[in-house]
C-alpha positions in Angstrom: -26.0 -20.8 -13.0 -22.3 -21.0 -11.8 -20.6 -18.7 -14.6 -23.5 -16.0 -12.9 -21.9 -15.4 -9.5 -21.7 -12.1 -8.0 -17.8 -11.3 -7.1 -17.1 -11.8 -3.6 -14.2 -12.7 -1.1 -15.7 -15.9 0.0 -12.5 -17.4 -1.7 -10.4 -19.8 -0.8 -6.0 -19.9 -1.6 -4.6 -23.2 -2.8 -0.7 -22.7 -3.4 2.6 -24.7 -3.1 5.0 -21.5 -2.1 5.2 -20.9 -6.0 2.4 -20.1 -7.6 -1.2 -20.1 -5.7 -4.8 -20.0 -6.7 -8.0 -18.7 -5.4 -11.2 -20.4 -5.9 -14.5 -18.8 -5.3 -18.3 -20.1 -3.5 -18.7 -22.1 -7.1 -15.5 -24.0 -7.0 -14.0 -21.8 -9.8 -10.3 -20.5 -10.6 -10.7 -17.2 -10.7 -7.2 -15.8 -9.9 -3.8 -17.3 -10.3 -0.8 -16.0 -11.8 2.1 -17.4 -13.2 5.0 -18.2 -13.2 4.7 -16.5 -9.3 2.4 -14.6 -7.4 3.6 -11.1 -9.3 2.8 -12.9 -13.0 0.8 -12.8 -15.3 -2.8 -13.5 -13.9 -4.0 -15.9 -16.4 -6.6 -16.4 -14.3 -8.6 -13.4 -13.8 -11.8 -13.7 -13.4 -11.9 -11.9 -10.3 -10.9 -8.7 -11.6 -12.8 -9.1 -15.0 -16.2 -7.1 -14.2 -19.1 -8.5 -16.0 -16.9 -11.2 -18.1 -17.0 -13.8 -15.4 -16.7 -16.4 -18.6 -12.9 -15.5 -19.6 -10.0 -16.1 -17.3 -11.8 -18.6 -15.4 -11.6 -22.7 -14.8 -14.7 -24.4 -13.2 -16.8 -27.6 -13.5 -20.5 -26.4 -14.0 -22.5 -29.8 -13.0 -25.8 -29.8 -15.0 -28.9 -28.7 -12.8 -26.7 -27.2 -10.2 -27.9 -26.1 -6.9 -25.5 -26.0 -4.2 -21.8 -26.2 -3.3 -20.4 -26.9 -0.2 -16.4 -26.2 0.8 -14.0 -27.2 2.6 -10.3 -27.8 3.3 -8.8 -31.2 4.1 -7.8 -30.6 7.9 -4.5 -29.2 8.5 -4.0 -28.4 4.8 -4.6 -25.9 1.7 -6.3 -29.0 -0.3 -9.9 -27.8 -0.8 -12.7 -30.0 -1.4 -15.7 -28.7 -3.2 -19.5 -30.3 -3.8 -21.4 -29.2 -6.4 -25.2 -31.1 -6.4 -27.8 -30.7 -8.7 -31.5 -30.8 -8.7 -32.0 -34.3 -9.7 -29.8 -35.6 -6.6 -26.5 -36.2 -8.4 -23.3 -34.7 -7.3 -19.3 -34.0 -7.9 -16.7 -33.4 -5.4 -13.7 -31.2 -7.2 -10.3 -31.3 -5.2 -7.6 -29.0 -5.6 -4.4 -28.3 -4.8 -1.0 -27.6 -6.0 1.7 -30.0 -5.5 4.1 -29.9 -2.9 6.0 -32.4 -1.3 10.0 -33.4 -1.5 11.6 -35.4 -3.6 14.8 -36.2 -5.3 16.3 -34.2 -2.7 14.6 -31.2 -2.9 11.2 -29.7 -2.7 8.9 -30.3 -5.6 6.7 -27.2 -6.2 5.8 -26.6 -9.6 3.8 -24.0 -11.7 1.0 -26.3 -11.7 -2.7 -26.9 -10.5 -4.1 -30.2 -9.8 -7.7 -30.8 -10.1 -9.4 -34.8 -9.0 -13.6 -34.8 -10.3 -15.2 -37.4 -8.4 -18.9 -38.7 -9.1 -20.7 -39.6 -5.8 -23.6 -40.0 -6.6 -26.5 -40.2 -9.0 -25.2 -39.5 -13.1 -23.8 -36.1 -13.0 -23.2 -34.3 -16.4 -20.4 -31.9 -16.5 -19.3 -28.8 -18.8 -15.2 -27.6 -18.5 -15.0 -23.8 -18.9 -11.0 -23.3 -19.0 -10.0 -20.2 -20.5 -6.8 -18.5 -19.7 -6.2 -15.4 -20.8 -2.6 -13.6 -21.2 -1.0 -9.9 -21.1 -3.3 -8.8 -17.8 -6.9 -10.0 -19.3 -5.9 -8.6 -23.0 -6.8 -11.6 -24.9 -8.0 -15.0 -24.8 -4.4 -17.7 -24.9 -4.4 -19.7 -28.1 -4.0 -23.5 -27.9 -3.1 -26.4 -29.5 -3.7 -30.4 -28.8 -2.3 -33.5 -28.3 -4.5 -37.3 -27.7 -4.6 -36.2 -24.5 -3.0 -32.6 -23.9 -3.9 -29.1 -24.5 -1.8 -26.4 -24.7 -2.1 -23.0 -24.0 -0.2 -20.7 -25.3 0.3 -17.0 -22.9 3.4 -15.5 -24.7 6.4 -16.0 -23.1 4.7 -18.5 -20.6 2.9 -21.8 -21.9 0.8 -24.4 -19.9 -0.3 -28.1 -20.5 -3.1 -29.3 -19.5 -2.9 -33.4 -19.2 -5.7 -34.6 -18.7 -8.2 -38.3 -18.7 -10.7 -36.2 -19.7 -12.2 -35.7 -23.3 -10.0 -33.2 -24.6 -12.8 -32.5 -27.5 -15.5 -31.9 -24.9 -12.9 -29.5 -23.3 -12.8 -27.5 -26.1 -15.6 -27.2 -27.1 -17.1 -26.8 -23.8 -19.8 -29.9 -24.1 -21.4 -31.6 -21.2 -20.6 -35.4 -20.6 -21.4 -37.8 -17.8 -18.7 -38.1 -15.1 -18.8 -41.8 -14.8 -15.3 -42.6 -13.3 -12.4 -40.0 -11.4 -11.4 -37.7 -13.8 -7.6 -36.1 -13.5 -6.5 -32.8 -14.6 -2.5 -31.4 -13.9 -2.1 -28.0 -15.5 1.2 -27.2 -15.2 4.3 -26.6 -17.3 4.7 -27.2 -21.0 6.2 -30.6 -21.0 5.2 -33.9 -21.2 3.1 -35.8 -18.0 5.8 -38.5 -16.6 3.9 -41.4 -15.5 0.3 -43.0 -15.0 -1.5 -39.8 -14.6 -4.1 -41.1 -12.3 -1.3 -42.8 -9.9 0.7 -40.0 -10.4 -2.0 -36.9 -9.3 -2.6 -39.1 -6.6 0.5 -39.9 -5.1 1.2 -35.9 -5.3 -2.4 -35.0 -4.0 -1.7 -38.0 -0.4 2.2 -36.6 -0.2 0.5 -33.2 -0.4 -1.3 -33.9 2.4 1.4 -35.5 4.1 3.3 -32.4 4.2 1.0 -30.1 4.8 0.0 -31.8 8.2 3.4 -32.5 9.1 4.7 -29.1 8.7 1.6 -28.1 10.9 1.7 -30.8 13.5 5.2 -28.7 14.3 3.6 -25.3 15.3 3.2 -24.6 18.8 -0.8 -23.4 18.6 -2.5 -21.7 21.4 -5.0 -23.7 23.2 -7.7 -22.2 22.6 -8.7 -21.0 19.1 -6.8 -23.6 17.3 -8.3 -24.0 13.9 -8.3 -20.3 13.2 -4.9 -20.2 14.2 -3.9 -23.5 12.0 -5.6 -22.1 9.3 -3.7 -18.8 9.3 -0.6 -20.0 9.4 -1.0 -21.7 6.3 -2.3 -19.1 4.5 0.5 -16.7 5.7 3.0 -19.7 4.0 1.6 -19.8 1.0 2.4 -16.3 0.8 6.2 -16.5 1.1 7.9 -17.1 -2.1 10.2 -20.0 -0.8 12.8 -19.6 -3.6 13.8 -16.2 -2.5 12.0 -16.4 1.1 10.0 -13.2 0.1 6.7 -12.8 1.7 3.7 -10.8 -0.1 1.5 -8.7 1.4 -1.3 -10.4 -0.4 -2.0 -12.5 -3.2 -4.4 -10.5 -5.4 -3.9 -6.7 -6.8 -6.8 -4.1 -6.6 -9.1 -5.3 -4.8 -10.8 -1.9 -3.2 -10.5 -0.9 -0.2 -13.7 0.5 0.1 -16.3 0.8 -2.9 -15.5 3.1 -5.8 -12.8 4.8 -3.9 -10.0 3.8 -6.3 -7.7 2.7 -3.6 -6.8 -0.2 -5.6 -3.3 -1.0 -4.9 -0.9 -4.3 -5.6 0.0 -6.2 -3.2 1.7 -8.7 -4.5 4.9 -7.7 -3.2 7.0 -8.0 -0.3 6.7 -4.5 1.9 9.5 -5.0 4.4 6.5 -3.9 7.0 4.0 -6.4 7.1 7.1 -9.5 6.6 7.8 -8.2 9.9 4.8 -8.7 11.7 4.4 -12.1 9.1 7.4 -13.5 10.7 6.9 -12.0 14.3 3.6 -14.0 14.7 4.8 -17.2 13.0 7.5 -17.3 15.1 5.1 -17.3 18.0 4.1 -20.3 17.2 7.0 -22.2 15.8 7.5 -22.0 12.3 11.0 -21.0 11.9 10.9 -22.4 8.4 9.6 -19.4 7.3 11.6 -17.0 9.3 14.7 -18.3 8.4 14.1 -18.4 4.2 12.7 -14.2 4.6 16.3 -13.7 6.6 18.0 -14.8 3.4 16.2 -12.3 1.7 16.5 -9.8 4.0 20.6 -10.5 3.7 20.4 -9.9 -0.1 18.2 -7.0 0.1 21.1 -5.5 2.6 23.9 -6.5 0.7 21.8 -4.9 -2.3 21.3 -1.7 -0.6 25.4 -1.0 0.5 24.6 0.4 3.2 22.1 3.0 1.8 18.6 4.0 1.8 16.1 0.5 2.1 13.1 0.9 0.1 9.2 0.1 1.6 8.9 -2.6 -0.9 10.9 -5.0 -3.5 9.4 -7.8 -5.7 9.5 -11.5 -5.2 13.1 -11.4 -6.7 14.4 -8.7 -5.1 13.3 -6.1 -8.0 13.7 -2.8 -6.8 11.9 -1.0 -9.8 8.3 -1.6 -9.6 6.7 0.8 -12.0 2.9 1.3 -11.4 0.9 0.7 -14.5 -2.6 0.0 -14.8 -4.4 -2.9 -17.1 -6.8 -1.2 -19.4 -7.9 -4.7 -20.5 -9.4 -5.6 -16.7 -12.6 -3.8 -15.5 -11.6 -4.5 -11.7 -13.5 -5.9 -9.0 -17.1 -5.8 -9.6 -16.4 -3.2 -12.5 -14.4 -1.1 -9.8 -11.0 -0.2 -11.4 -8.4 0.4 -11.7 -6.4 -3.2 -12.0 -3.2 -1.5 -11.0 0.2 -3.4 -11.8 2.9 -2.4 -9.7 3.2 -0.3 -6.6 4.5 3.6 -7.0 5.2 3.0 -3.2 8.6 1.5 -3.8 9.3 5.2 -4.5 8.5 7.0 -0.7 10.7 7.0 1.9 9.5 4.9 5.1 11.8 4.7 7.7 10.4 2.5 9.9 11.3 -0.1 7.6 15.0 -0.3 9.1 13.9 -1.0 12.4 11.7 -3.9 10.5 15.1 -5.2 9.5 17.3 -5.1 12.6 13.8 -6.8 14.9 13.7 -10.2 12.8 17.3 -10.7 12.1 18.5 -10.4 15.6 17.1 -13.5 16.4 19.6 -14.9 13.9 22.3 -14.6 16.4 20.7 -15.5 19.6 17.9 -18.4 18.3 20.1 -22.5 18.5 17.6 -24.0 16.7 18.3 -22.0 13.1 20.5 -23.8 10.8 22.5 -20.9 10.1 23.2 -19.1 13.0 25.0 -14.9 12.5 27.8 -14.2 12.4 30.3 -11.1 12.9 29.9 -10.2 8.7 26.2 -9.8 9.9 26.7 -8.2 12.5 28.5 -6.0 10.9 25.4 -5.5 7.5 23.3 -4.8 10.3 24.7 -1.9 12.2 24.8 -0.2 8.4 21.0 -0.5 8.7 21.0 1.1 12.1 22.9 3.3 11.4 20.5 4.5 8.3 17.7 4.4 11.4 20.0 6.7 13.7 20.4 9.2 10.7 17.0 9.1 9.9 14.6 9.5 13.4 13.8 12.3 12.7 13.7 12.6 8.9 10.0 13.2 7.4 8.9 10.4 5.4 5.6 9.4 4.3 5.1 7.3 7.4 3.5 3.5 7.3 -0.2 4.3 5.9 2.2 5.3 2.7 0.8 9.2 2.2 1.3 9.5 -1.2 1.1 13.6 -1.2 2.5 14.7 1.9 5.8 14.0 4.7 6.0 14.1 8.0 8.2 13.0 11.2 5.7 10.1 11.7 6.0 8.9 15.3 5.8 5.1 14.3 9.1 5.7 12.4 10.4 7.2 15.1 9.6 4.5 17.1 10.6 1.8 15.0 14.3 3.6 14.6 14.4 3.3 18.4 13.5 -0.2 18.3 16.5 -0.6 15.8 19.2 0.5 18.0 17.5 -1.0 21.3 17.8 -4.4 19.7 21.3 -3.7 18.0 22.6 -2.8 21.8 21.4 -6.4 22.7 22.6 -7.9 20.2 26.0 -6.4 20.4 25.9 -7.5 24.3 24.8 -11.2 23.7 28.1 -10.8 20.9 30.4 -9.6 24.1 30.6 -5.9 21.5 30.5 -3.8 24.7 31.8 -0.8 22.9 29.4 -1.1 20.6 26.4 -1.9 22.5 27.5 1.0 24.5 27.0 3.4 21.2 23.4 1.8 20.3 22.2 2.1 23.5 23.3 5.9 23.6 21.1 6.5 20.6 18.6 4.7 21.5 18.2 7.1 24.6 18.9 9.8 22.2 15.7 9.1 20.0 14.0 8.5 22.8 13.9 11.6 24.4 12.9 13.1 21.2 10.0 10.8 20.3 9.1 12.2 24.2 9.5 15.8 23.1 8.2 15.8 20.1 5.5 13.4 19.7 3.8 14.7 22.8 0.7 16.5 22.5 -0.7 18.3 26.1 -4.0 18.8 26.4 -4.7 21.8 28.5 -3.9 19.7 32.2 -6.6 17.3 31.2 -3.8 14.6 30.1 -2.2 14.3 27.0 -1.3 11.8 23.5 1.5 11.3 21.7 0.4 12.5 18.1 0.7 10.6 15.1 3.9 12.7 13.6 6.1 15.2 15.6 4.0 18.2 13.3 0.7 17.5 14.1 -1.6 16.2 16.4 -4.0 13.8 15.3 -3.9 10.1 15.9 -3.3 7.2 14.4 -3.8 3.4 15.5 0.1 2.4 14.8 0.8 4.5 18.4 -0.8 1.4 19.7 2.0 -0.6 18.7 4.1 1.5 21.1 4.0 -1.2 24.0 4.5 -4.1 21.4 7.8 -2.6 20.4 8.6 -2.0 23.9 8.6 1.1 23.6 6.5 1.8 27.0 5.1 -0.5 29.6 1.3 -1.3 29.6 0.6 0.4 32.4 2.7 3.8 31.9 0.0 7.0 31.9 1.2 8.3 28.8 -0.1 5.3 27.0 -3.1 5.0 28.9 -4.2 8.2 28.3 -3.2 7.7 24.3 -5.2 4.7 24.3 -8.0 6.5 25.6 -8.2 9.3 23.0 -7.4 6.5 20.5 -10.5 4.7 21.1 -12.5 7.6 21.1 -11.3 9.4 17.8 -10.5 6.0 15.9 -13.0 3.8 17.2 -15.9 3.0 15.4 -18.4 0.3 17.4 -16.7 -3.2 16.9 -13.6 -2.0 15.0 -11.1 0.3 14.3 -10.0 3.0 11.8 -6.1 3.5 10.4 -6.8 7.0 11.2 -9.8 9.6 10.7 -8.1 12.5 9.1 -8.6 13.0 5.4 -5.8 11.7 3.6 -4.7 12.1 -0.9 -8.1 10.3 -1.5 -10.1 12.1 1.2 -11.8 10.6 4.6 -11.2 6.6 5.1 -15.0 4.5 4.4 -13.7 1.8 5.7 -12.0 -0.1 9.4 -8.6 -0.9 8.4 -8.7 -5.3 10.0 -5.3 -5.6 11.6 -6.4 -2.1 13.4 -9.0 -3.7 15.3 -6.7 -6.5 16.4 -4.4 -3.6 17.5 -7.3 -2.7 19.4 -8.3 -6.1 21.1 -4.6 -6.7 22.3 -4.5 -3.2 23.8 -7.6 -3.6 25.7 -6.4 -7.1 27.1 -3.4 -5.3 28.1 -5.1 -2.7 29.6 -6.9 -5.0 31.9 -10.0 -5.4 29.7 -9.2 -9.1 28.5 -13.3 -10.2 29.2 -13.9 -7.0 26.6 -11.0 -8.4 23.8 -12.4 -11.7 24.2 -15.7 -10.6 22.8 -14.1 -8.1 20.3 -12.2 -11.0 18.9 -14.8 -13.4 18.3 -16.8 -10.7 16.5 -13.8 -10.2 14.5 -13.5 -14.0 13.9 -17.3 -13.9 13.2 -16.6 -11.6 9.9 -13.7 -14.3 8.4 -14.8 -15.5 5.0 -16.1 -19.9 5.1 -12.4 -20.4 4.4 -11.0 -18.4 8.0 -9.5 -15.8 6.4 -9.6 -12.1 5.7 -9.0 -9.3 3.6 -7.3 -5.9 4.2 -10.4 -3.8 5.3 -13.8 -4.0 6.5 -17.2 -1.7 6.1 -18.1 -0.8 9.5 -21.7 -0.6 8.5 -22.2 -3.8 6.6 -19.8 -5.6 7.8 -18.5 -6.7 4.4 -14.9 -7.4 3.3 -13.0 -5.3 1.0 -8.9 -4.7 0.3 -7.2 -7.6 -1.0 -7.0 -11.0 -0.1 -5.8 -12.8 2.0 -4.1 -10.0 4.1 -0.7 -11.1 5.9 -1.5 -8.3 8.3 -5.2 -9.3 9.4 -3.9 -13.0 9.4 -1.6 -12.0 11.6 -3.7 -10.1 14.2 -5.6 -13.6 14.5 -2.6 -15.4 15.5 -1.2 -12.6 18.1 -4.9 -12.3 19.8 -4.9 -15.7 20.3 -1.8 -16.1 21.5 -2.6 -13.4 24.1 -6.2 -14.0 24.8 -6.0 -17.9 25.2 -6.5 -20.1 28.3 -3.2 -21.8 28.6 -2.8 -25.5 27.9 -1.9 -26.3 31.5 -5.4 -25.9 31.8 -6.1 -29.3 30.2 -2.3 -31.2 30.4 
C-alpha cells in the first residue's frame, strides 16, 4: 500500500526558486513549506514518524504495484508511474511553475499536479492533508464548485482543481477517465481555462528549465550528474533575496538516533560559497550574481562588524532554535528542530567566504552590475574583520557547539581574504592598498606556518586542525583549493598522508575522528570524500579518484542527488537533503576528473 512506505531519501525536489517540494519512491508530497523554504512545512510527512497519512498529498491507484520516476530531461518536472495489478496505470507530473511573464518572473507559492490515464481503467483515491503550526494540527477547509480551501493560519491555499472536489474530501476512489488538473497555490481565484492554463505553465516550465541549462558550460564527461546538480543547487537559492540554503529539509539525522538533527534551511555564508564557486565553474552566473546582492545587504547590515555563520532567507539574523513537539522526526528519530542556535558562534572563516565570491564582481564583464569603488570600499571592512580576527578562537567550520579554538581553516580562509583583497585592489590600480593586504596576508601566513604545524619526531609533519591541538581534520584539504599551498609542496603531501590514514575510512571520508559535544562521528561526512577524490587527482592519483568518484556517484539517490552524510558500513544516506555541499563536490570532481571536450570537437 502507498500510505505504508518506509521513510527514505529516495526523494526527489520540485521547486520554482520559491517554494519547493520533495516527493518520495510513491510519488507523494511529503515535505514542502510555505510561503519559502524556512515556512511552515505543511507538508510533512517526512518528519511525521508513524503518521505517514497527515501532511501528505499522493494519488494511491487501486491495486498498486509499482512506480517508476523520472525527471523530464534537463528539468526539475518529475514524471511518476504508478501501475496496478490488473495492468492499468497513471503517470502523475509535477512541478511548480516558473517561467517569465509580464515582465518579470512568474514563481508562485504553488504546486502543479497533471494525472494522466495510460492505460487500462485506473481507479484513484486523493489523500491531501496539510497540516499547519509544524505538524500540530490538521488545516481546516472550506469549498467552492470547484475549489478547496485550506486554511494554515496566517497562510491559506486553494486548491483548483477538474477533479471531484467531493471525492477529494472524502478521500473516495473514482475512475481516471480523462487528464485531471490540480494548481495548489495561493488563495485566489484560478485565472483562465484551468486545463490550457496548467499546461501552458507545465511546456513554459520546461522551456525554461532547458534553456537556462542549455547555457552551462558542462564537463564532458559526466554530464547528466552534473546537469542534474546544478538544478538542484538553483532550486535552493531564494531568487527574491538571492539567498542560498544549505538544504531544503530540517532534521534529518545525521547518523541514526544521534540527535544531530539540525535546520538547514538557511543560508550559512559557508557552503553559498562553495554553491556559487562550483556554479560558476560551469556558467551560471545567474545565480552568483542574485547571492552577491545578498551578500551586499548582509554587509551593509553588519557596519562593518562581526558577520554571523548564518542568516535566513530574508536576511534574519535572529534564528532562535526551537524544537516541534508536534513532529516525531525522521523515522521516529527527533528532534524536528526549528531554527539553528549556530547563528550564535563565532566562525571566522566566513569573511574570507565573503571577500572570495565578490571579487569577481569587479574583474568578471559579463555581470550586469559590475563593483564599484563603494564596494570596494564594504569589502575591505570585511577584511579587515578577517585581519583582526586570524587568530581569534572561534568554533571553527564543523560548528563545535561546546568548545573554541584557533581552527586552521579560519586561519586560512582570513588569508584567502586579504590575498584576494590585494588583487582586487591591483586590478582597481589601489597600489597603496594592495600594498597593505598583501602585507597581511604574509603576516597570517607565517603564523598559520607556526602555529598550525605539528612535527612529528623527524618522521615528517601535519598542519593540525587548530593552532592548540593536533588532530586533523579534512577542511586542511582545502588548503591547495584556496591557494593556500601548491599541490606538490611536502608539507601538504605529508598532511594528506596522515589525513587519509586517520580520516579515511575504505571508500570515504570522515569530518574528523575526534569526539566532539555529541561524542565520536558514525557517519562519512559526503562533500569530505569529494575533498578526498580531488586531492588524490591532484596528487597524481587521478586513475584512483576516478574510481572513488564513481562509487560515490553509485550511492546518489534514482533522482542524482545526495544528502549531507553517509554510513560507511551500509552505505545508506542520512543528513538532510539535498546537500548544496555534496552537490557541489559532484560538480568540482567532474570538472577536474573529465576528459576534455577536445577529445570529441
Amino acid at each position: 500500500m502507498a500510505g505504508a512506505v518506509t521513510p527514505d531519501l529516495e526523494l526527489w525536489p520540485i521547486g520554482n526558486c520559491q517554494i519547493s517540494a520533495l516527493i518520495d519512491r510513491a510519488g507523494g508530497v511529503v515535505w514542502s513549506c510555505i510561503p519559502r523554504v524556512d515556512g511552515d512545512p505543511v507538508f510533512c510527512a517526512l518528519m511525521n514518524g508513524d503518521a505517514r497519512d497527515e501532511g501528505v498529498w499522493r494519488f494511491e491507484l487501486e491495486g498498486q504495484v509499482s512506480a517508476q520516476q523520472e525527471y523530464i530531461r534537463n528539468t526539475p518536472i518529475l514524471v511518476t508511474r504508478l501501475e496496478a495489478e490488473d495492468g492499468s496505470a497513471l503517470e502523475v507530473l509535477d512541478f511548480c511553475p516558473r517561467h517569465e511573464g509580464k515582465g518579470r518572473m512568474y514563481r508562485p507559492v504553488a504546486i502543479s499536479r497533471i494525472l494522466r490515464p495510460v492505460a487500462g481503467n485506473p481507479r484513484v483515491r486523493t489523500v491531501l492533508r496539510p497540516m499547519r503550526d509544524y505538524g500540530a494540527a490538521p488545516a481546516e477547509t472550506t469549498r467552492g464548485t470547484n475549489h478547496i480551501r485550506y486554511l494554515m493560519g496566517r497562510e491559506t491555499l486553494r486548491l483548483t482543481t477538474d477533479a471531484p472536489v467531493g471525492f477529494i474530501l472524502d478521500g473516495r476512489s473514482f475512475r481516471v477517465e480523462e487528464d485531471l488538473h490540480f494548481f495548489l497555490g495561493p488563495d485566489e481565484p484560478f485565472q483562465g481555462n484551468l486545463r490550457e492554463e496548467i499546461r501552458r505553465m507545465e511546456q513554459a516550465t520546461r522551456s525554461y528549465w532547458q534553456r537556462w541549462v542549455r547555457g552551462l558550460a558542462t564537463p564532458f564527461e559526466w554530464q547528466s550528474e552534473v546537469i542534474r546538480c546544478a538544478i538542484t543547487l538553483k532550486l535552493c537559492q531564494h531568487e527574491e533575496t538571492g539567498a542560498i540554503v544549505a538544504a531544503l529539509t530540517t532534521s534529518i539525522p545525521e547518523a541514526p538516533h544521534s540527535e544531530r538533527n539540525w535546520d538547514y534551511r538557511y543560508c550559512w555564508i559557508r557552503d553559498s560559497y562553495y554553491t556559487v564557486q562550483a556554479l560558476n565553474r560551469i556558467g551560471a552566473l545567474d545565480v552568483l550574481e542574485k547571492y552577491l546582492a545578498y551578500l551586499r545587504n548582509i554587509v551593509d547590515a553588519a557596519k562593518g562588524g562581526q558577520i554571523q555563520p548564518l542568516y535566513s532567507v530574508m536576511g534574519v539574523a535572529e534564528l532562535t532554535e526551537e524544537t516541534a513537539p508536534a513532529l516525531a522526526g525522521y523515522r521516529g528519530m527527533g528532534p524536528v528542530r526549528v531554527g539553528n542556535a549556530a547563528y550564535k558562534q563565532v566562525q571566522h572563516d566566513c569573511y574570507g567566504q565573503i571577500v572570495l565570491p565578490t571579487v569577481q564582481g569587479f574583474i568578471d564583464q559579463r555581470l550586469l552590475r559590475i563593483a564599484d569603488e563603494r564596494d570596494f570600499e564594504s569589502l575591505e571592512q570585511v577584511g579587515e574583520m578577517a585581519w583582526a580576527m586570524h587568530d581569534q578562537p572561534d568554533a571553527g567550520l564543523w560548528e563545535f557547539r561546546t568548545r573554541q579554538e584557533v581552527h586552521t581553516y579560519s586561519a586560512v580562509m582570513s588569508w584567502a581574504a586579504c590575498d584576494r583583497l590585494a588583487f582586487a585592489a591591483e586590478w582597481l590600480g589601489k597600489d597603496d592598498r594592495a600594498g597593505l593586504w598583501r602585507e597581511r596576508a604574509d603576516a597570517i601566513r607565517a603564523r598559520i606556518e607556526q602555529d598550525a604545524w605539528v612535527e612529528n619526531g623527524g618522521e615528517g609533519g601535519h598542519y593540525g586542525a587548530s593552532f592548540e591541538s593536533d588532530y586533523l581534520d579534512a577542511s586542511l584539504l582545502q588548503m591547495v583549493e584556496l591557494r593556500f599551498l601548491a599541490p606538490d609542496n611536502p608539507r601538504f603531501a605529508s598532511t594528506f598522508a596522515a589525513i587519509e590514514e586517520q580520516l579515511r575510512r575504505g571508500d570515504f571520508m570522515l569530518r574528523y575522528a575526534a569526539e566532539d559535544d555529541f561524542g565520536a562521528p558514525e557517519t562519512a561526512f559526503n562533500v569530505c570524500t569529494f575533498w578526498l577524490i580531488e586531492a588524490l587527482h591532484l596528487a597524481g592519483r587521478s586513475e584512483e579518484a576516478r574510481n572513488l568518484f564513481n562509487t560515490m556517484l553509485s550511492h546518489t539517490t534514482a533522482s542524482g542527488l545526495l544528502s549531507e552524510d553517509l554510513d560507511y558500513n551500509t552505505g545508506e544516506l542520512w543528513g538532510n537533503f539535498p546537500q548544496t555541499y555534496s552537490l557541489v563536490g559532484v560538480i568540482n570532481c567532474a570538472g577536474h576528473l573529465s576528459k576534455p571536450w577536445s577529445n570529441v570537437r
